[in-house]
N, C-alpha and C positions, 0 to 999 in steps of 0.2 A: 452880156448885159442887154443888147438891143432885143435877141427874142425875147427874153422875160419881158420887157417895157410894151414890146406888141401883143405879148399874150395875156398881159395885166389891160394893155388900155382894150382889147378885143374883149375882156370878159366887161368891163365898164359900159360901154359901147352896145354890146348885149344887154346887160342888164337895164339898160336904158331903153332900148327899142320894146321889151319883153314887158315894161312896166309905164310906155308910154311918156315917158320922161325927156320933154323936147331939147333941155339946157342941163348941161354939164357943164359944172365950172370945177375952175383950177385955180391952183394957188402960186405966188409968184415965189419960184425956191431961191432965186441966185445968192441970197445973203445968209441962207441955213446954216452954213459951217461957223459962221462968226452970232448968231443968235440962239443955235439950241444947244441945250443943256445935253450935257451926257453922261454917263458912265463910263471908267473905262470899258467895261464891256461890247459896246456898242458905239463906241469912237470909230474901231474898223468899217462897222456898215456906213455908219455917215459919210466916209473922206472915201469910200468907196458907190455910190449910192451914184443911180443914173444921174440924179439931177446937178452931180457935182462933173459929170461928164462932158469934155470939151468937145466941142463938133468938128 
């Protein structure tokens, strides 16, 4: 899961220098598994999904 997370924020990070864009913002995840909606389809990627990942 950490390369994907570096090679998602490395193509963000690019697309920001490439289109002059000084400020990238982020969104605060810690409370996602108790506020979004799901399917069961897509229940595995949420309860697996980096931002539910412990440091």
């Amino acid at each position: 899961m950490q390369d994907q997370d570096h090679k998602v924020s490395r193509e963000i990070v690019d697309f920001a220098t490439d289109n002059t864009i000084a400020v990238i913002r982020l969104e605060q995840l810690t409370n996602m598994r108790q506020t979004a909606r799901t399917s069961r389809k897509n229940e595995k990627t949420l309860h697996t999904s980096s931002s539910t990942k412990q440091s």
